[in-house]
Every structure is written in C-alpha cells, then in structure tokens.
FITI-125476 format. One record per residue (C-alpha): residue in one letter; x, z, y. Coordinates in steps of 0.25 Angstrom, whole numbers, padded with zeros to 4 digits, always signed. Layout:
REM FITI-125476
aXZY...
This chain:
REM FITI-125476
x+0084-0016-0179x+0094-0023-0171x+0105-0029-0177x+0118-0032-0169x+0131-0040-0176x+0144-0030-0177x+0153-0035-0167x+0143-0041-0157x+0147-0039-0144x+0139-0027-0136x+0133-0036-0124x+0127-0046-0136x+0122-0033-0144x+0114-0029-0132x+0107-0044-0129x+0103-0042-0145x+0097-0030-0144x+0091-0033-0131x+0086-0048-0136x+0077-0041-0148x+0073-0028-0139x+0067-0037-0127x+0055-0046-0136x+0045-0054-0130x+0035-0042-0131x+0043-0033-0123x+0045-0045-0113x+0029-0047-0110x+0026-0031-0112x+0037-0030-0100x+0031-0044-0093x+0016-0036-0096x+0020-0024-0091x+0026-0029-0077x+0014-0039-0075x+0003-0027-0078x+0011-0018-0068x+0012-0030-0058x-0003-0033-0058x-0009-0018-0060x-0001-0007-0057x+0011-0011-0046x+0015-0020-0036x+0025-0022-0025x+0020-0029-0011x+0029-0033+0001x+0024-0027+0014x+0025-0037+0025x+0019-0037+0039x+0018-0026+0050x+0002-0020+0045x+0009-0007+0038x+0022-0005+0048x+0028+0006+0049x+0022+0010+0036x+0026-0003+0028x+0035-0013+0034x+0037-0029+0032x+0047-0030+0018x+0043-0018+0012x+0038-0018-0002x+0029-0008-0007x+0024-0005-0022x+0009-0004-0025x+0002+0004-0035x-0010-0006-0040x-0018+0007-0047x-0017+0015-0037x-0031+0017-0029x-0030+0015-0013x-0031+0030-0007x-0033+0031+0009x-0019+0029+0016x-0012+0022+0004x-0006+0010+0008x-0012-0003+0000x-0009-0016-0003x-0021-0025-0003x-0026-0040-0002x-0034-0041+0013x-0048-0045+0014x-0045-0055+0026x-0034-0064+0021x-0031-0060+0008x-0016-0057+0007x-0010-0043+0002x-0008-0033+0013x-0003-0019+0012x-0012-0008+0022x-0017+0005+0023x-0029+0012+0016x-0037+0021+0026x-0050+0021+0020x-0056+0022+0004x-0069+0020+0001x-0080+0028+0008x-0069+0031+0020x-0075+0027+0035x-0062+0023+0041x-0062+0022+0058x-0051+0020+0068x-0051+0025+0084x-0041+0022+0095x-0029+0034+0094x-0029+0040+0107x-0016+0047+0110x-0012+0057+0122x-0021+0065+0130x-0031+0065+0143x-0028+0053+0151x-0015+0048+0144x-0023+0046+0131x-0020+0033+0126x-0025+0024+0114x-0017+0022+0101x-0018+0016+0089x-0030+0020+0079x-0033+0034+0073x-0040+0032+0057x-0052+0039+0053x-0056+0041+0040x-0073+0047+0039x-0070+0051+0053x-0056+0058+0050x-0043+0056+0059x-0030+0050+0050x-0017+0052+0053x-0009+0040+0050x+0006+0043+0051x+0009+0028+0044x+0000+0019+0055x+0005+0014+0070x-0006+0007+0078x-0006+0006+0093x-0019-0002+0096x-0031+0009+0097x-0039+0001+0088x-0053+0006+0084x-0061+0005+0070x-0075+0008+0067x-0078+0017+0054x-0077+0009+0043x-0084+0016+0029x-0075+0010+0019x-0084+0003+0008x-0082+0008-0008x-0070+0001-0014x-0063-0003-0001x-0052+0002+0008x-0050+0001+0023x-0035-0003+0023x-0026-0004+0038x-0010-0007+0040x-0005+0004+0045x+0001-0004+0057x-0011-0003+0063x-0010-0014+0074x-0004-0023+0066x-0013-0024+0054x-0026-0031+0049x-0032-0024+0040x-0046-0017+0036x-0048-0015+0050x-0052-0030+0050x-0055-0033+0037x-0061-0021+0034x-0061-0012+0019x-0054-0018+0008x-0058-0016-0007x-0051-0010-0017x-0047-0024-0026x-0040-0029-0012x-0030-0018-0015x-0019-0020-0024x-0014-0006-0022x-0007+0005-0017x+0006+0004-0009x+0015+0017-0014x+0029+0015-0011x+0038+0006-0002x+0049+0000-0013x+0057-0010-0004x+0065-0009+0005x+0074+0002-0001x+0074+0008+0012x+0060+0010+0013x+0057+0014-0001x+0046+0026-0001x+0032+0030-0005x+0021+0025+0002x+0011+0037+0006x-0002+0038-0002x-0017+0045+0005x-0015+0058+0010x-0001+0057+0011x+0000+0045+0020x-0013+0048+0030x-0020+0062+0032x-0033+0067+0041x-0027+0071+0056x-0028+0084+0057x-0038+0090+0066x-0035+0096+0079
C-alpha cells in the first residue's frame, strides 16, 4: 500500500508513488527486454550509397525483422563475403534456384537495341518493376547451393554484389528489410516475394 502524507502536495505525491512503482526489477526487466529485442528480433539500419536507388535512397532508415526467413525478392540486410561491412540488397535466388541474366533487347527488327539485364530464375523470365540497369550485362546460370542466397542491389550498374562474390549464406543475413521508418516522407512498407517481383507473363 502506498502511503501519502495529507496535505503533500500533488506533484510530490506522484514522484512517491512513482519512486516505489519503478524498482530495480522492473528497470533490468525493461533493460532485458530492449537488449533481447535489439539482438534477436528487431533492428534499424541506415541505408547509404546508390546500390538500392530508386528503391532505397542514401539517409533512409529501414526496420529489419531478424526471425524472419529471407523469401525470393525480400530486401535483405547482410554482412558481404568480400569486405565484410553491412550492406542492404535484393534476394533473387533461395536454395536450389538457378539464377541467370541475359542482355535486355528492346525494339524490333533493325532498331533493336541492348538494355540492361532480364532475371531468370530455372529458366523463367522476372519482371522487376524495382531495378534500373542500362549496361546489357550477362550472367551464367548459377545453382544456388543449400543454405545460400544470391543477393543483387537493385541499382544494377552501380552495385557489387553476388554477382561478383557469388551466393551468400544464410548466418551472413541479419534479416529482412520491411518497412521504410525515416524520413517521414518516405514512410511505407517494403514489398515481400510475390508481391514485389512475379514471372513475365508469356506472350
């Protein structure tokens, strides 16, 4: 029970009560609890170079789900094979996909020309509404090995990425990229699988 002295003022009533409801258990519960989620569950990461444009840009803070396992197309935060810092890039292949590129020809007859890089996943064309490439760039199909991912930026001539380093595995992911959460003005949910990439239609 907590005891309060008749004739104590109001704001000194409410540090009494507020002194004997906040204990030191309550403090490391809280501290635990924050710490747990920091390490396991959630995290914010701070997007900064041009490899995800006009998807993600330079200053944008994104909020990663650490549980979450990495489906084809989600956007994934991860430490790179080649120099080990934390970058943010695209899945395009789980485990057991063969992932190829090919030089995008655009027009027709004579005035075909080549542009950027069409995705193949076992042989299927993808359309990417999120990537910008110009560079016709080729890639040979690429099994993706049990426990790996093949990860690109979704700028495509501006990113390294599995392309050169190849597959990553599954510990160098620290998880999935839902939501943009800063700026204000660019708050939104980040596409997931499906709903962000699906098989071009056939003509």
């Amino acid at each position: 029970m907590t005891v309060v002295k008749i004739g104590q003022p109001e704001h000194e009533r409410s540090a009494s009560l507020l002194r004997r409801r906040v204990t030191p258990g309550i403090v490391i519960l809280v501290i635990g609890s924050i710490v747990v989620l920091r390490l396991w569950v959630v995290e914010t990461a701070f997007v900064e170079g041009q490899s995800m444009e006009t998807s993600l840009h330079t200053g944008d803070r994104v909020l990663v789900l650490k549980p979450l396992a990495p489906q084809r197309f989600d956007v994934v935060v991860l430490k790179e094979p080649d120099w080990g810092g934390d970058a943010i890039k695209r899945v395009v292949g789980v485990p057991g996909d063969t992932v190829s590129m090919v030089p995008r020809a655009v027009g027709k007859g004579r005035r075909q020309v080549l542009l950027g890089s069409q995705l193949y996943v076992d042989g299927q064309p993808y359309e990417e509404p999120y990537a910008t490439s110009v560079l016709p760039r080729s890639l040979a199909p690429t099994r993706i090995p049990d426990g790996s991912y093949f990860v690109i930026g979704d700028n495509r001539d501006l990113s390294t990425d599995s392309r050169q380093y190849g597959p990553v595995s599954r510990r160098r992911i620290h998880g999935v990229a839902v939501a943009v959460v800063y700026p204000f003005s660019r708050m939104r949910a980040i596409e997931r699988g499906s709903e962000a990439a699906a098989p071009t239609p056939s003509q």
